[in-house]
C-alpha positions in Angstrom: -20.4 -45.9 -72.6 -22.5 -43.6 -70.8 -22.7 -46.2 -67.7 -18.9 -46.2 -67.5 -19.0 -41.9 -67.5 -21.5 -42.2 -65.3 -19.7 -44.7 -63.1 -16.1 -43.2 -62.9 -18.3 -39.7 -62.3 -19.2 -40.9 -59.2 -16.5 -42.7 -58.0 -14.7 -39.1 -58.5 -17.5 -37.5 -56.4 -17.6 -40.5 -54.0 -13.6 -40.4 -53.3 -13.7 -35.8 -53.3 -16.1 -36.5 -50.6 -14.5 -38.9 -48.6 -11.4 -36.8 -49.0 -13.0 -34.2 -47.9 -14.4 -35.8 -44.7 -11.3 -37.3 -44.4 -9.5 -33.8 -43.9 -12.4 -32.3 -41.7 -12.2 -35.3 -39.4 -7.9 -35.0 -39.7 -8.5 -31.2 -39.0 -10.8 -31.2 -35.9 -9.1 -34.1 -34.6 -5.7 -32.4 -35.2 -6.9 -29.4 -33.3 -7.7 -31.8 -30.1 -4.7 -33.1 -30.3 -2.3 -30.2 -31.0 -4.5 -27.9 -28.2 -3.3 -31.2 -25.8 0.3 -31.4 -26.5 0.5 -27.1 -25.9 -1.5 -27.6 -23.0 0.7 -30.3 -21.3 3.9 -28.4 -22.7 2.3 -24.6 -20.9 2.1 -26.9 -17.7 5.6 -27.7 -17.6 6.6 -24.5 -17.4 8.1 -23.1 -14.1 6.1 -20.8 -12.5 8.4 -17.6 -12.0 7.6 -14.6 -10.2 9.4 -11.3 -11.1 10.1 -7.7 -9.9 8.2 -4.6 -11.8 11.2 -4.2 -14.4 11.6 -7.9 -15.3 14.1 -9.4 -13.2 13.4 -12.6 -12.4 13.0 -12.9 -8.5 11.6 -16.9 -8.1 11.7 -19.5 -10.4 9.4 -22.7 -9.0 10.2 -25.9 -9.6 7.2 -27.3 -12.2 5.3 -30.6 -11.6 8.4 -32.7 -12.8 10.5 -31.1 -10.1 12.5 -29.4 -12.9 13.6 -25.5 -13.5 11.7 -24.4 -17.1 12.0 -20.9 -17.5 10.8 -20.8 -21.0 12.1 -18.2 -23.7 10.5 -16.6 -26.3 13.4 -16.9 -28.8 16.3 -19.2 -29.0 19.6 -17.7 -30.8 19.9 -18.5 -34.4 23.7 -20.4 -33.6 21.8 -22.8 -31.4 18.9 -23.2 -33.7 21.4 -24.1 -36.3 23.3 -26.7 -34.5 20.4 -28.3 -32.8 19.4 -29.0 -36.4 22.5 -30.1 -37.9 22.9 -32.5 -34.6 19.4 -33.7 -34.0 17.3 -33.1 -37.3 18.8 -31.3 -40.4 15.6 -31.8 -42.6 13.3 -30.1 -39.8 12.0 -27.5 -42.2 11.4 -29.9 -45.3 9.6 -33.1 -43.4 5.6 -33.1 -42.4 6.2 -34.5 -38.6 8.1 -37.6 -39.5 11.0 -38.3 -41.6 9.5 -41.0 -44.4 13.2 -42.2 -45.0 13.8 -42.9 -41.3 10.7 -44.2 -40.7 10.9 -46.9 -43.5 14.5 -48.1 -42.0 12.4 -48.1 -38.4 9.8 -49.9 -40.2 12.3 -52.6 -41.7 13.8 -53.1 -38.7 10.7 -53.9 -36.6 9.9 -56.5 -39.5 13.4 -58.6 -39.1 13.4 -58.2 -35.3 15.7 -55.0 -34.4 15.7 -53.2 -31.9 16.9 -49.9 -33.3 13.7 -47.7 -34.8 16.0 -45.3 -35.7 15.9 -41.5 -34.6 13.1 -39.5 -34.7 12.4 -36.0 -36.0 12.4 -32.8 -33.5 8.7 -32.8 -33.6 8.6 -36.5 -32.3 11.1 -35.9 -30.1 8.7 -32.9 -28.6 5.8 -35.2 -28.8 8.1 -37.8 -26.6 9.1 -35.2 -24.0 5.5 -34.0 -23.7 3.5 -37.3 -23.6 6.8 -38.6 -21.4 7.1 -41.6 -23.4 11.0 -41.2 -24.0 11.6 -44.7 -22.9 8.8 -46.8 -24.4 10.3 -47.5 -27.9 8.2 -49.4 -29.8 5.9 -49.4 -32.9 3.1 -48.4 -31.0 4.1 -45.4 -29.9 6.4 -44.8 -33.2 2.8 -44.5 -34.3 1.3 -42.7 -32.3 4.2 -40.4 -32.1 3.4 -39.8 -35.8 0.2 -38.9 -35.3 1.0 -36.2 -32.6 3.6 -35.0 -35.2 1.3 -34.5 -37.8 -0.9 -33.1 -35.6 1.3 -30.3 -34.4 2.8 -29.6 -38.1 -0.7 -29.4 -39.2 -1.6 -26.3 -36.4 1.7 -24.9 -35.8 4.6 -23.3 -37.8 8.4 -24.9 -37.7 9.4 -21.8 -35.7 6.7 -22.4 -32.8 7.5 -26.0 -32.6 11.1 -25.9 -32.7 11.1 -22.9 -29.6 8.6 -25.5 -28.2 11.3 -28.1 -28.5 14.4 -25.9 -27.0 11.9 -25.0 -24.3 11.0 -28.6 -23.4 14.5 -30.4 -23.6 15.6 -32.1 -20.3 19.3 -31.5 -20.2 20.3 -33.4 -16.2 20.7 -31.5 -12.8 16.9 -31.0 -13.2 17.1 -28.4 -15.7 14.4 -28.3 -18.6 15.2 -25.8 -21.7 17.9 -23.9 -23.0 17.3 -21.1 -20.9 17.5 -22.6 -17.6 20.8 -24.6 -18.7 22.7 -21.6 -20.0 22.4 -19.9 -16.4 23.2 -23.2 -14.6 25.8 -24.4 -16.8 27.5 -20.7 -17.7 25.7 -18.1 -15.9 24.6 -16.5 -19.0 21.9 -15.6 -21.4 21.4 -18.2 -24.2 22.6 -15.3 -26.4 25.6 -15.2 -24.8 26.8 -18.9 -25.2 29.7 -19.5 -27.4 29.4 -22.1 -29.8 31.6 -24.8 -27.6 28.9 -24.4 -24.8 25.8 -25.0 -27.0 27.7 -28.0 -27.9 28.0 -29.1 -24.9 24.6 -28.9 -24.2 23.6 -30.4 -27.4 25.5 -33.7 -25.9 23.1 -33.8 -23.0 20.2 -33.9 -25.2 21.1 -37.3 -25.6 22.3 -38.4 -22.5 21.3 -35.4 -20.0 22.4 -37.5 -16.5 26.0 -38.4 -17.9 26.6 -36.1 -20.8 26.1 -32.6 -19.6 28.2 -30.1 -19.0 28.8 -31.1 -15.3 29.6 -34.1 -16.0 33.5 -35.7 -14.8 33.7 -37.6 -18.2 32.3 -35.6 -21.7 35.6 -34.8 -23.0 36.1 -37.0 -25.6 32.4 -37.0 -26.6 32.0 -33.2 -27.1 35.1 -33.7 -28.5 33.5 -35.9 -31.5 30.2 -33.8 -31.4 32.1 -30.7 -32.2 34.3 -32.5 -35.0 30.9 -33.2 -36.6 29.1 -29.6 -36.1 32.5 -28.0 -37.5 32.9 -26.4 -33.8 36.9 -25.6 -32.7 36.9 -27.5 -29.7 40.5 -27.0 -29.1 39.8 -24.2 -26.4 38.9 -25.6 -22.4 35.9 -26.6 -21.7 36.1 -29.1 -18.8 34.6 -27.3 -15.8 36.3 -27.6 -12.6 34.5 -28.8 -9.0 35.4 -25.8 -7.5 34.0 -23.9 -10.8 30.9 -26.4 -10.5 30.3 -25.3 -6.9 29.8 -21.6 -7.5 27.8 -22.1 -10.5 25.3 -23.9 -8.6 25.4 -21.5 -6.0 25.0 -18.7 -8.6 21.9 -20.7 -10.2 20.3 -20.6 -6.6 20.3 -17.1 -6.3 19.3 -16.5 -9.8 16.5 -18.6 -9.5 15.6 -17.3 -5.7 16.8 -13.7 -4.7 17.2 -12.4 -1.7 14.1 -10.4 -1.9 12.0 -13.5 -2.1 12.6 -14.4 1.6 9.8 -11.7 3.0 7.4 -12.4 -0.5 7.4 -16.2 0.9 6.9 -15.3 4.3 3.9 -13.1 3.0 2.1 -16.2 0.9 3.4 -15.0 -2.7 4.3 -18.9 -3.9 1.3 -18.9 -6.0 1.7 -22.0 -9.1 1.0 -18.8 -11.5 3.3 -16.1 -13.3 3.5 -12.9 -11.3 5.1 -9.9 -12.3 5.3 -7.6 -9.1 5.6 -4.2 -7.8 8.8 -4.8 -6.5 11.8 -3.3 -7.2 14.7 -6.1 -6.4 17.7 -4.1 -7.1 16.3 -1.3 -4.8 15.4 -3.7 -2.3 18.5 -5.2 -2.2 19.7 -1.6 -2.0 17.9 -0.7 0.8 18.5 -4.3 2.7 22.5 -3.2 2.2 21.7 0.0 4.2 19.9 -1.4 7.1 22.8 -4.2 7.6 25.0 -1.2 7.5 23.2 0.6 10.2 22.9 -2.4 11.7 26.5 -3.0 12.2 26.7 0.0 14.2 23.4 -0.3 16.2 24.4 -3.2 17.4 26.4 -2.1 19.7 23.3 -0.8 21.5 21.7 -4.3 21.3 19.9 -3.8 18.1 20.1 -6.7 15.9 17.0 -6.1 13.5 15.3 -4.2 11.5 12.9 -3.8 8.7 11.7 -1.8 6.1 8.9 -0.7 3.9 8.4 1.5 0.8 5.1 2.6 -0.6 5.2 4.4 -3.8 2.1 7.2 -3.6 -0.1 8.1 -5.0 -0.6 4.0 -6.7 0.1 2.5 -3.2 2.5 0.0 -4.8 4.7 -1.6 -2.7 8.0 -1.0 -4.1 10.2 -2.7 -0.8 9.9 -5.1 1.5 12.8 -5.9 3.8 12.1 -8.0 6.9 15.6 -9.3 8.5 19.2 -7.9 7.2 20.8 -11.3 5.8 17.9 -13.9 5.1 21.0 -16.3 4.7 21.6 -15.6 8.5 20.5 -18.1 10.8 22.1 -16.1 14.3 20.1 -13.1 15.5 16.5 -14.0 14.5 17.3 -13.3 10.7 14.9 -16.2 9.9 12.0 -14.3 11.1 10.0 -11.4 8.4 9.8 -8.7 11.0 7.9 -6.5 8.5 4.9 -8.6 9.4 5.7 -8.9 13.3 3.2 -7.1 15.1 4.8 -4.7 17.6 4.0 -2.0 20.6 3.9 1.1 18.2 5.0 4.0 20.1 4.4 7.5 19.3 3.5 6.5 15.4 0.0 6.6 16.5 -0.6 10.2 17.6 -1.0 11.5 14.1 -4.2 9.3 14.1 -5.3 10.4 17.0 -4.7 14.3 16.5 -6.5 13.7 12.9 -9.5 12.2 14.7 -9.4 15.7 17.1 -8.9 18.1 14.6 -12.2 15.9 12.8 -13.7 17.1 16.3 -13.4 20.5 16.2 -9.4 20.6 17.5 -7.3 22.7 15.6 -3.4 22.8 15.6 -4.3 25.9 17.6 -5.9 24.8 20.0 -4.3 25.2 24.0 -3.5 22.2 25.9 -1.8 22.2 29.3 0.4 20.1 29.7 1.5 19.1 33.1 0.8 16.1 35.4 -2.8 14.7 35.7 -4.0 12.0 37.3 -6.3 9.1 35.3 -8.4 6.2 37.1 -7.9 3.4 35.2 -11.1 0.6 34.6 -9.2 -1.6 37.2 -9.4 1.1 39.9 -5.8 2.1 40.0 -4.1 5.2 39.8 -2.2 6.3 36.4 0.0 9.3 35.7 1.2 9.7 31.9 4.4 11.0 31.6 6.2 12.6 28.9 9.1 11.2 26.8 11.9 13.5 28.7 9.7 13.5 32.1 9.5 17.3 32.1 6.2 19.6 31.7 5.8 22.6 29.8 2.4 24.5 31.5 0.4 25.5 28.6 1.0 24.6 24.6 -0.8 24.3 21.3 -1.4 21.3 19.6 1.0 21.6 17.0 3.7 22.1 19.1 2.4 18.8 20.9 2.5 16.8 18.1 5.8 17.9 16.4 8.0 17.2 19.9 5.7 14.1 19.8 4.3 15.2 23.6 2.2 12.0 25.5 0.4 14.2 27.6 -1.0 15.9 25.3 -1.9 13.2 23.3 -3.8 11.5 26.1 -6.0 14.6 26.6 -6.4 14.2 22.8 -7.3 11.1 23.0 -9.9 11.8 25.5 -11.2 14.5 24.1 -11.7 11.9 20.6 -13.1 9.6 23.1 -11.5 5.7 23.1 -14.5 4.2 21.8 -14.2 6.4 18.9 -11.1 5.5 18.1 -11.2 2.0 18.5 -14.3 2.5 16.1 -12.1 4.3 13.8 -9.6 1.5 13.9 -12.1 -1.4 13.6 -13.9 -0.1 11.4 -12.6 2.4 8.9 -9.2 0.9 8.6 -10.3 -2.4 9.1 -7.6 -3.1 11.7 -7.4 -6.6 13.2 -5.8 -6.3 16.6 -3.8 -9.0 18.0 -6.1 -8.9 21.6 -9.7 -7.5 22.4 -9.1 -3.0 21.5 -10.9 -2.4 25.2 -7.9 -4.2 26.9 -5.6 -1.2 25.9 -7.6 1.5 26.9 -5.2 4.9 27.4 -2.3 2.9 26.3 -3.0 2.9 22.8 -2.2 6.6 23.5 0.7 5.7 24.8 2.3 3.5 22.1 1.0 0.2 23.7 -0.7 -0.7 20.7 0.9 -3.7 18.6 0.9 -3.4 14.6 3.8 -4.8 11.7 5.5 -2.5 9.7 3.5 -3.1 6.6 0.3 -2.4 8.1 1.3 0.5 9.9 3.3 1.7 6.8 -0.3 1.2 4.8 -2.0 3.0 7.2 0.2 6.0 7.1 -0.6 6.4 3.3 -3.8 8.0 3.8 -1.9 11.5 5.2 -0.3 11.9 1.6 -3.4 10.4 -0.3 -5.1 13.1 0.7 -7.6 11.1 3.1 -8.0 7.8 0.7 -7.1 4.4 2.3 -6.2 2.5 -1.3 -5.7 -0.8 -1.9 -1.6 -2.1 -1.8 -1.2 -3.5 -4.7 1.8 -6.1 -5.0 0.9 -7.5 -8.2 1.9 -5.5 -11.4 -1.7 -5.3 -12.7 -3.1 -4.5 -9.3 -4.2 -6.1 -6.3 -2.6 -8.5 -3.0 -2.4 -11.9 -2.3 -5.0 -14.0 0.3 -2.2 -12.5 3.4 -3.4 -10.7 6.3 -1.5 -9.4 9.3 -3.2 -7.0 11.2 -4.3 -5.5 8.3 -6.9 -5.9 5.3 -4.6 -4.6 2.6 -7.7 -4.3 -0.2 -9.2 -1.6 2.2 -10.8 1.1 -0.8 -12.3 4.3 0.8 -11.8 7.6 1.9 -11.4 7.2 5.3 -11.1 11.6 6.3 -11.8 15.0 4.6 -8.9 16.5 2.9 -9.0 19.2 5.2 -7.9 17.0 8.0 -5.2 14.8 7.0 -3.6 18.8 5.4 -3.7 19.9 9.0 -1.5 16.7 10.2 0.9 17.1 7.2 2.0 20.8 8.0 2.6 19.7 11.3 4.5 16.6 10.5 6.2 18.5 7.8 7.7 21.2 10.2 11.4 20.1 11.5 11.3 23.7 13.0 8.7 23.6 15.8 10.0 19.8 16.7 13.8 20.9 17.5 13.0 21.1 20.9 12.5 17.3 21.0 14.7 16.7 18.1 17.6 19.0 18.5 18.9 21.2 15.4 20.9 17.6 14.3 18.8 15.1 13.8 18.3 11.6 11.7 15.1 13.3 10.7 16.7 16.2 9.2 17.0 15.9 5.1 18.5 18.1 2.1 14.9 18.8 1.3 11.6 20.2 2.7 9.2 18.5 0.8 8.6 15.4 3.5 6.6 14.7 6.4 7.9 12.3 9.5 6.6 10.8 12.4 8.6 8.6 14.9 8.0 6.3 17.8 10.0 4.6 21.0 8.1 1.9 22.8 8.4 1.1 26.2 11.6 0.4 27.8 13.1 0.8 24.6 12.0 -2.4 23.1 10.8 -0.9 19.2 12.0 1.8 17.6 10.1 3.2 14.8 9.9 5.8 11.8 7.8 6.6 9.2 8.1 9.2 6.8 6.3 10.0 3.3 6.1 12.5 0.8 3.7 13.2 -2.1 5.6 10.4 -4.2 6.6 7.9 -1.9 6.4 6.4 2.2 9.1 4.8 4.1 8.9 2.7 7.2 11.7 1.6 9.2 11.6 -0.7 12.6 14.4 -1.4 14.9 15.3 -3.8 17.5 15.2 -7.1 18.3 13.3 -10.0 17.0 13.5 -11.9 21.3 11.5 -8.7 21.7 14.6 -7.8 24.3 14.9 -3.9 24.9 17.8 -1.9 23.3 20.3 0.6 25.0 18.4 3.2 25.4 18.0 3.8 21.0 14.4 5.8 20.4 12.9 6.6 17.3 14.9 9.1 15.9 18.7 7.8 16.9 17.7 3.9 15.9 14.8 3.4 12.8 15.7 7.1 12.1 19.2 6.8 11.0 17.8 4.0 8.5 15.3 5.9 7.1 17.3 9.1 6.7 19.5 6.7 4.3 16.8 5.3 2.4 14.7 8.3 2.0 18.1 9.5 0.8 18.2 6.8 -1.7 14.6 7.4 -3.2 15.4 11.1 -3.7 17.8 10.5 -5.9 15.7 7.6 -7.8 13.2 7.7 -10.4 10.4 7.5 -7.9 11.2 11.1 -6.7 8.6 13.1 -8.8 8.8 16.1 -6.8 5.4 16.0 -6.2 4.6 19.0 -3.1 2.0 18.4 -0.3 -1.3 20.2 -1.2 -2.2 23.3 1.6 -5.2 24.6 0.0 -7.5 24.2 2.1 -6.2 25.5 5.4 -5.4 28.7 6.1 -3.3 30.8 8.5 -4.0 32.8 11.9 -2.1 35.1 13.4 -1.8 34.4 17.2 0.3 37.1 19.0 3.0 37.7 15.8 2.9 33.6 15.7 1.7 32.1 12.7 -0.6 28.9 13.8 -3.1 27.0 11.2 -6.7 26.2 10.8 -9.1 25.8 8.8 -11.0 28.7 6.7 -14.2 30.0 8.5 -12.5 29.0 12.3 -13.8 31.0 15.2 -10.3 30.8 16.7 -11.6 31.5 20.1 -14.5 28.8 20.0 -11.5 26.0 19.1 -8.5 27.6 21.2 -9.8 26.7 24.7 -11.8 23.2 24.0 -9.1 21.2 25.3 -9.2 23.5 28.9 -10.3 21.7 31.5 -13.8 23.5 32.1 -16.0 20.4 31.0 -17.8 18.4 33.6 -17.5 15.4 32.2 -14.3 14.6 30.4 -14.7 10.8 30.6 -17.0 9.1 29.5 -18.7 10.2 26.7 -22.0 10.3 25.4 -22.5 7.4 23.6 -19.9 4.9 24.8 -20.3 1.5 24.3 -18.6 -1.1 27.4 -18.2 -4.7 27.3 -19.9 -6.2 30.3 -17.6 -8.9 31.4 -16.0 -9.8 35.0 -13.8 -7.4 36.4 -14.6 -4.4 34.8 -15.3 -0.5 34.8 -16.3 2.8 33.8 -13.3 5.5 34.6 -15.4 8.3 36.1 -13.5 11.8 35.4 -14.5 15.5 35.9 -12.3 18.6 35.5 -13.6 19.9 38.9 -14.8 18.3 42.3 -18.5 17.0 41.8 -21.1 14.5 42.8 -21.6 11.8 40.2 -25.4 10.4 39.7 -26.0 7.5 38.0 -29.7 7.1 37.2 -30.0 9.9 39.8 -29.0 7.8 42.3 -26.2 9.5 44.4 -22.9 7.3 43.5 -20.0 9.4 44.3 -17.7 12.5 45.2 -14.9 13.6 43.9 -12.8 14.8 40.2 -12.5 10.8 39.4 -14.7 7.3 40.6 -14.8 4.2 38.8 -18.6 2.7 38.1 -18.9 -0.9 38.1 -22.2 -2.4 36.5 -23.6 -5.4 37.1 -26.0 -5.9 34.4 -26.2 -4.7 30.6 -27.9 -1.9 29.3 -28.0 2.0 29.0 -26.8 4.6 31.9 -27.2 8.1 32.6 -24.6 9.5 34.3 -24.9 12.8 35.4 -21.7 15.4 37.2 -23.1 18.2 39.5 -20.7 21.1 40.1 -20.7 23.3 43.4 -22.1 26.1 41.2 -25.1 23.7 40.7 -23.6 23.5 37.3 -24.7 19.8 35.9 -23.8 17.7 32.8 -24.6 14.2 31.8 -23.9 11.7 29.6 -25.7 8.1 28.5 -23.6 5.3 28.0 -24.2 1.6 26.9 -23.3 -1.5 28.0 -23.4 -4.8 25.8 -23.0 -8.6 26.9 -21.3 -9.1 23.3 
């Protein structure tokens, strides 16, 4: 007696324990094999990219070459028909169906070929392991194994959203969500109980049986008998109807605004939700075609646009052609990212590196003709915008009637090596050829920059100084793209004080109605903005870029041949655009109201005028540093020259003097050029009639 207790005791203890391994081992191996199938199933769906409120902007074929925009919920109407069609004892069965799977069973044994259905679970286990067409016991099995698998980890609800998501239902549509724009052009909440029918057919048969097809009528017509659906109403959809579906399904699944996002390298294989706002950019696209239109007539057939929102520096727009659908005109081409000669958009950057040197807003300037030795020995004459001189003026008036003479004793005063330093290095500009090939052009507009960049750039006047990053994602940061621009730039690049000084310039439409008349596209119900525009050459780019605390808009015009325009500058061509688009953001949530900060400037009273500076200003020490009194003007000390073939130092004095160069006589005269033969550092010294005498020590580099 006691051997038998003590027999059938462990038996009991032996058979607990080999239960209990037995469920470990089902556990952890049900874990491996449950984290595969959600693995494999998170693979298959579409990559999709969309705007900052949602809307979907790009939905990327997955690795089967099928749409897959998973949802997060199916309706409860399709739910309840997919069960009553496909698998009505879903929520009672473990992964398999035992009834089923002893008629598959018996039919294996006497030689059929029919294994019967399978549950939704194997059926998900199928799609995901792509063994729909292998139908045998093997994989019945294995199937099984899957299903208990996923049953054992998951809940009914997770693998049955699994399932909607995963269903291939023809014209290279996976899931319910996908199907009900392609097929209807709505939501899956929207689909009346005829449609999901109808897509319940192709579950089946998706290539023959879905809602496209020529032929379903009398099988939805059976279907809906047996799900108790009034299928008396039409559902047979027409070729013409079929047509504009699938053209509506290519636009849903790639907008418009997706054309410059491409362009820019944003077809990344992961989900993206953006900073950009697709109904506004298709917004804004509508009002440069509509300015368009009418600039055409002066040979203007593109444009583009950009739109920064401050202080985050997310880019909210980015519109690069008129009609990507376009082929005529160059509509193929992103000119947002098109370097181009730049114009007069530069100046601010240059005045803000002056007024960093001691210029001030109040500071004289005359302006009238001079004459400028380039490095290849000839003679240059800068000229302004109107050809006309005005004798003697102050900076600020210079800048607001956007004056190039001026701007090139600016520039000279700043020095070019400085600001090519400045543009090297603290905005990390990447120019399209060698910075010392431009020399006083960049003055002049000749420097070439895109839209975007320049647009980025021109954030650092309302961000108080700070170059930020441009965030394009959601969560912050950009894509591996690069123009002539790093776009992850993070720095302050000025002093407050400075970029304040270029916005009360660029802010007053008053002083710049000389150059701009009282009607101008630059003129806005509002007095909170700042604007700077810019004509190149021959009138081959017009530009303008305006900003206020809460936003910055760019705008470029012309033409993508890079053929000149009919005589359209700044302010008649880009600025009719952006008066309409700044237009547009006023009245949008992205207007904030948000007024430029003048703290730290202050006001001095010249002759009844007021003019501004900064606090603590000797007003006489910075009124007269632009007057020709200097010396040297050009160069200055410190330069650093290239040595290569060809060139030379532009040699400039205010008055008539002898120029020295490692006190060895070299020249007479207000301007020389020096040529050096070897690399190294120069003095170069300017003696005055008035045995007055200046010098400077430059350097020049074989690299």
């Amino acid at each position: 007696m006691q051997f038998n207790k003590l027999t059938k005791k462990k038996v009991a203890m032996f058979c607990l324990a080999l239960f209990a391994f037995l469920s470990v081992g089902f556990l952890y191996k049900s874990k491996n094999l449950a984290d595969e199938i959600k693995s494999v199933y998170q693979t298959r769906q579409s990559a999709a990219i969309y705007d900052r409120q949602g809307e979907l902007i790009y939905l990327k074929p997955n690795a089967l070459g099928y749409r897959a925009e998973y949802s997060n919920q199916a309706p409860d109407e399709f739910k309840r028909l997919l069960l009553a069609k496909e698998d009505k004892y879903f929520y009672y069965h473990p992964g398999i169906n035992p009834v089923s799977t002893l008629r598959a069973f018996k039919n294996y044994i006497f030689g059929r070929n029919n294994l019967t259905s399978s549950t939704i679970t194997q059926q998900l286990v199928k799609i995901i392991l792509a063994t729909e067409t292998e139908r045998n016991l093997k994989n019945k099995f294995r199937e099984a194994i899957y299903a208990f698998c996923l049953e054992a980890r998951l809940s009914k609800d997770e693998i049955l959203q699994m399932y909607v998501n995963s269903i291939y239902l023809g014209n290279k549509i996976q899931g319910i969500k996908s199907a009900s724009r392609l097929y209807f052009g709505v939501a899956p909440e929207m689909l009346s109980d005829i449609q999901i029918t109808q897509l319940l057919a192709a579950v089946s048969n998706p290539s023959h049986a879905n809602p496209f097809s020529a032929n379903i009528k009398d099988g939805i017509s059976r279907l809906s008998q047996r799900l108790g659906v009034d299928s008396s109403q039409n559902f047979v959809i027409k070729e013409s109807e079929k047509k504009q579906r699938l053209s509506a399904f290519a636009d849903y699944t790639r907008k418009n605004s997706y054309f410059e996002l491409e362009n820019m390298g944003i077809a990344s294989a992961e989900h993206n939700r953006l900073t950009i706002n697709h109904s506004l950019t298709g917004n804004i696209r509508e009002l440069l075609q509509k300015n368009l239109q009418i600039l055409i007539e002066k040979d203007a057939a593109n444009g583009a646009v950009a739109v920064i929102k401050l202080p985050e520096n997310e880019l909210l727009a980015i519109v690069g052609t008129p009609d990507p659908a376009l082929d005529a005109r160059g509509c193929q081409i992103n000119m947002a990212a098109r370097p181009r000669p730049i114009g007069s958009t530069v100046k601010p950057f240059i005045y803000l590196k002056g007024f960093e040197k001691d210029l001030r807003p109040f500071t004289s300037v005359e302006d009238k003709e001079y004459k400028y030795t380039i490095q290849s020995g000839f003679a240059f004459y800068p000229k302004n915008y109107d050809y006309e001189y005005r004798g003697e003026v102050d900076l600020h008036y210079a800048l607001s009637n956007s004056l190039n003479v001026p701007t090139v004793k600016v520039f000279e005063y700043v020095g070019i090596n400085n600001f090519s330093e400045f543009l090297l290095s603290d905005l990390a500009f990447a120019p399209i050829q060698p910075i010392e090939n431009y020399q006083l052009s960049i003055a002049l507009g000749g420097l070439e920059m895109d839209l975007l960049a320049l647009s980025y750039y021109f954030t650092i006047f309302p961000n108080e100084g700070y170059l930020k990053p441009l965030n394009l994602y959601l969560n912050g940061g950009w894509p591996d793209y690069r123009t002539t621009s790093d776009f992850r730039q993070d720095k302050k690049i000025v002093e407050e004080q400075y970029v304040q000084l270029i916005n009360k310039i660029l802010s007053d439409r008053k002083t710049g109605i000389e150059q701009f008349g009282m009607k101008s596209n630059l003129n806005l119900p509002h007095s909170n903005y700042a604007v700077k525009t810019g004509t190149s050459r021959d009138f081959h780019d017009s530009w303008t870029i305006g900003y206020t605390s809460d936003f910055l808009v760019g705008v470029w015009v012309g033409n993508s041949a890079n053929t000149p325009m009919d005589r359209i500058s700044g302010q008649n061509g880009a600025g009719r655009v952006w008066q309409d688009i700044m237009n547009l953001l006023y009245n949008s949530e992205y207007n904030k109201q948000t007024p430029f900060v003048f703290d730290l400037i202050t006001e001095f009273d010249e002759d009844g005028s007021l003019v501004y500076g900064l606090p603590g200003d000797d007003y006489f020490e910075h009124v007269n540093l632009l007057l020709d009194d200097n010396l040297i003007i050009n160069p200055h000390d410190g330069d650093v020259f290239l040595l290569e073939e060809g060139m030379g130092i532009p040699l400039r004095s205010g008055r008539e003097v002898e120029w020295y160069i490692e006190g060895e006589f070299f020249k007479q005269g207000g301007e020389a050029v020096f040529s050096p033969v070897d690399a190294g550092g120069y003095t170069i010294k300017a003696v005055a009639p008035d045995s007055k005498v200046e010098e400077v020590v430059v350097f020049v580099d074989e690299e």
